[in-house]
matplotlib code that plots the C-alpha trace (Angstrom):
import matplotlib.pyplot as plt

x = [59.1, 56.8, 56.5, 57.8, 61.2, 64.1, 66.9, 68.0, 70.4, 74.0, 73.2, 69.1, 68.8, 72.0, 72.2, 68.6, 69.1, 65.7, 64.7, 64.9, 62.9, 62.4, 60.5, 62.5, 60.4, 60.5, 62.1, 64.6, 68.1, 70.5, 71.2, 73.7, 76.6, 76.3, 72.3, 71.8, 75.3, 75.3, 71.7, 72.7, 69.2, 68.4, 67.9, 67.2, 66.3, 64.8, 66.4, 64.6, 64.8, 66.1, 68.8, 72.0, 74.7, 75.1, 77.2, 80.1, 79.1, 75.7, 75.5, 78.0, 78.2, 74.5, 75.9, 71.8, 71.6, 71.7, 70.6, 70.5, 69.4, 71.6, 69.1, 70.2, 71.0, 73.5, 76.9, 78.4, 79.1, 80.9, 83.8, 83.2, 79.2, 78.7, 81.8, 81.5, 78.1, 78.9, 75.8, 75.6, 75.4, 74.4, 75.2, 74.5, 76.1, 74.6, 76.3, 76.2, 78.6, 81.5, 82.6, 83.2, 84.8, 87.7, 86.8, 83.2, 82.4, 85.3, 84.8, 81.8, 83.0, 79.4, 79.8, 78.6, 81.6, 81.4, 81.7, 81.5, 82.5, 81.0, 82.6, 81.6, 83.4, 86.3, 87.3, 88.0, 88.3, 91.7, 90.7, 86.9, 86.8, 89.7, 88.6, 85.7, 86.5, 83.9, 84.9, 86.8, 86.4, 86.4, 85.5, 87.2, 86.0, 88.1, 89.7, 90.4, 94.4, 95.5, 94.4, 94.7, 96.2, 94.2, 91.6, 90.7, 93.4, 92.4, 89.6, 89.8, 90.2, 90.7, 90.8, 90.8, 91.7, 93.3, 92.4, 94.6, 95.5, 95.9, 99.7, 99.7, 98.9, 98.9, 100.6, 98.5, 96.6, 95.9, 97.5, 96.6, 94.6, 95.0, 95.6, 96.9, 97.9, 97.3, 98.5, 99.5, 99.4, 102.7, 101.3, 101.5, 104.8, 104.3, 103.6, 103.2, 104.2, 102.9]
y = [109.7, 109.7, 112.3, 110.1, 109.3, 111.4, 109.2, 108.4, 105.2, 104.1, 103.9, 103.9, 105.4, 104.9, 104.4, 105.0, 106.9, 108.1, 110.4, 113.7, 115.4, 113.9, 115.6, 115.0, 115.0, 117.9, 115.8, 114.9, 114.9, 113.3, 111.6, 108.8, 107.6, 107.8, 107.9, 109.4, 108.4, 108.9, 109.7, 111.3, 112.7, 114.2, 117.9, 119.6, 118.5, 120.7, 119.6, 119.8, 122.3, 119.7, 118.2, 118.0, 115.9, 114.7, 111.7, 110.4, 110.9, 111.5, 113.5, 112.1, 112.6, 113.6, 115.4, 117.5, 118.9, 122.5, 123.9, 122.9, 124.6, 123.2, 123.7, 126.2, 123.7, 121.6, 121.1, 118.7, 117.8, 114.5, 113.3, 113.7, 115.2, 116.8, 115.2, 116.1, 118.0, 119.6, 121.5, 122.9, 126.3, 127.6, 127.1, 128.7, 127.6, 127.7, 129.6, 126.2, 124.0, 122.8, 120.3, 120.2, 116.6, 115.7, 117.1, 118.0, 119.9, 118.7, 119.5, 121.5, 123.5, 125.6, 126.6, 130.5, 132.7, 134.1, 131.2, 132.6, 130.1, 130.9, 131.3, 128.6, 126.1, 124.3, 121.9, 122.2, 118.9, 118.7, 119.7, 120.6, 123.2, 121.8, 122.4, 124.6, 126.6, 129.7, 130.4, 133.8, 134.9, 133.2, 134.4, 132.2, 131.8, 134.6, 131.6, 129.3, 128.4, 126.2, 126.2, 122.4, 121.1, 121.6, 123.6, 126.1, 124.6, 125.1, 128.0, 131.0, 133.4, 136.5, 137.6, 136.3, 137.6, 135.5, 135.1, 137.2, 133.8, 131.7, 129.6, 127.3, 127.1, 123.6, 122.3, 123.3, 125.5, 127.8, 126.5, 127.8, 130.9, 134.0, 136.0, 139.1, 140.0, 138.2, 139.2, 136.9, 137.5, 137.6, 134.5, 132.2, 129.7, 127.3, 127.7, 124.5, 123.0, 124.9]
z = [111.5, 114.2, 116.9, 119.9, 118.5, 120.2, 118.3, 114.9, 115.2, 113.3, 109.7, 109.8, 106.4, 105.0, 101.3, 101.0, 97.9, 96.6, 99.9, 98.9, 102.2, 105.5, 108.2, 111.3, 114.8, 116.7, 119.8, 118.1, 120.0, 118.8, 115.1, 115.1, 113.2, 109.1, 109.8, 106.4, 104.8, 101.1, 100.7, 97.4, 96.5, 100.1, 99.3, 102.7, 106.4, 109.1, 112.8, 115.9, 118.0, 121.1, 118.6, 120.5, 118.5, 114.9, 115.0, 112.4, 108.8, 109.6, 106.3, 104.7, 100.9, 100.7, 97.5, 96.9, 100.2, 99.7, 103.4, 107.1, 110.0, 113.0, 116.0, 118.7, 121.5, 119.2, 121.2, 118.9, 115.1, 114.1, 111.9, 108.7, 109.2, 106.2, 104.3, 100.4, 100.6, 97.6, 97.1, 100.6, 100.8, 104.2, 107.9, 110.4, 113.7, 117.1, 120.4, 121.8, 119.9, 121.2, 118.7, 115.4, 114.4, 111.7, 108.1, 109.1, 106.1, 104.1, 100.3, 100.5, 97.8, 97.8, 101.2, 101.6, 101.9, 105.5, 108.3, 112.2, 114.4, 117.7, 120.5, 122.5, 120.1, 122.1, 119.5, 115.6, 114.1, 111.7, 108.0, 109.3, 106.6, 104.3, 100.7, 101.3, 98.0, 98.3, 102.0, 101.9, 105.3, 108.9, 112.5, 114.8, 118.4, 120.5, 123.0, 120.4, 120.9, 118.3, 114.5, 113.8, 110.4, 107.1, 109.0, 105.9, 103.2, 100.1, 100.7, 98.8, 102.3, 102.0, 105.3, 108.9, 112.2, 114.7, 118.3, 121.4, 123.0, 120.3, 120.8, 117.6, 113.7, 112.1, 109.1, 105.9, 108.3, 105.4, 102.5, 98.9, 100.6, 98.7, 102.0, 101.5, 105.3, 108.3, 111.5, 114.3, 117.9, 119.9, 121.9, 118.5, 119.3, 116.9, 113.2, 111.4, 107.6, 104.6]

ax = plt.figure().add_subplot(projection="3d")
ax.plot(x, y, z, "-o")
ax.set_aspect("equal")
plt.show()
């Protein structure tokens, strides 16, 4: 892709199957909606260091990609980004994000066991880490106050320590965690569903 592009438009490699690399410019700010949705042999992508946003199933069941490194100046991850990317195993999320969308990495059942969510976040998307079966631990972001449904259901944690403020839990918030102990703040007035 040459140098002078700073966008990647709705669907501009979807289903384009065969890529397995692509070399992204390094202007790059902002990838658009299911850009690279279901490019099922796409094994790892390098993102500028100006990238901002990744739009709505940008990544979306790009089942070979292993790694990603989100740039530091990301604020915002779509619905469904990184829905089913089975064979990711690493993330590592900026201090600038502020978003993460609906089911973001839903299913990425590879997904390295430690996630820190930094503190800048503002928004978790419902189910953004639903199914994420090698998660066992989580640092949420210390302001965070609500837990949205499905947020880690169905990954394997272990632990997690809930933020001072935080007022509600979602339904299926944690469902089929093996949590041994989990202590929630006196601030907590709602505790969803399963």
């Amino acid at each position: 892709i040459p140098a002078s592009v700073t966008s990647i438009g709705e669907n501009a490699f979807g289903y384009c199957s065969g890529i397995q690399s692509i070399e992204l410019p390094s202007a790059l700010t902002s990838i658009g909606d299911q850009a690279f949705y279901q490019c099922r042999a796409l094994e790892s992508i390098d993102l500028s260091d100006t990238l901002t946003s990744i739009g709505d199933q940008a990544f979306y069941r790009c089942y070979a990609l292993e790694s990603i490194d989100l740039s530091d100046t990301l604020t915002s991850i779509g619905d469904q980004a990184f829905y089913q990317c089975s064979a990711l195993k690493s993330i590592h999320l900026s201090n600038t994000l502020t978003s993460i969308g609906d089911q973001a990495f839903y299913q990425c059942s590879a997904l390295e066991s430690s996630i820190e969510l930094p503190d800048t976040l503002t928004s978790l998307g419902f189910a953004a880490f639903g199914g994420c079966s090698a998660i066992t631990s989580v640092t949420l972001p210390k302001n965070m106050a609500s837990i949205p449904d499905a947020a880690f259901s169905r990954a394997v944690l272990e632990e997690i320590e809930l933020p001072p403020n935080l007022v509600t839990i979602g339904n299926s918030a944690f469902a089929a965690s093996p949590l041994t102990s989990l202590e929630i703040p006196a601030t907590v007035t709602s505790i969803g569903d399963y």
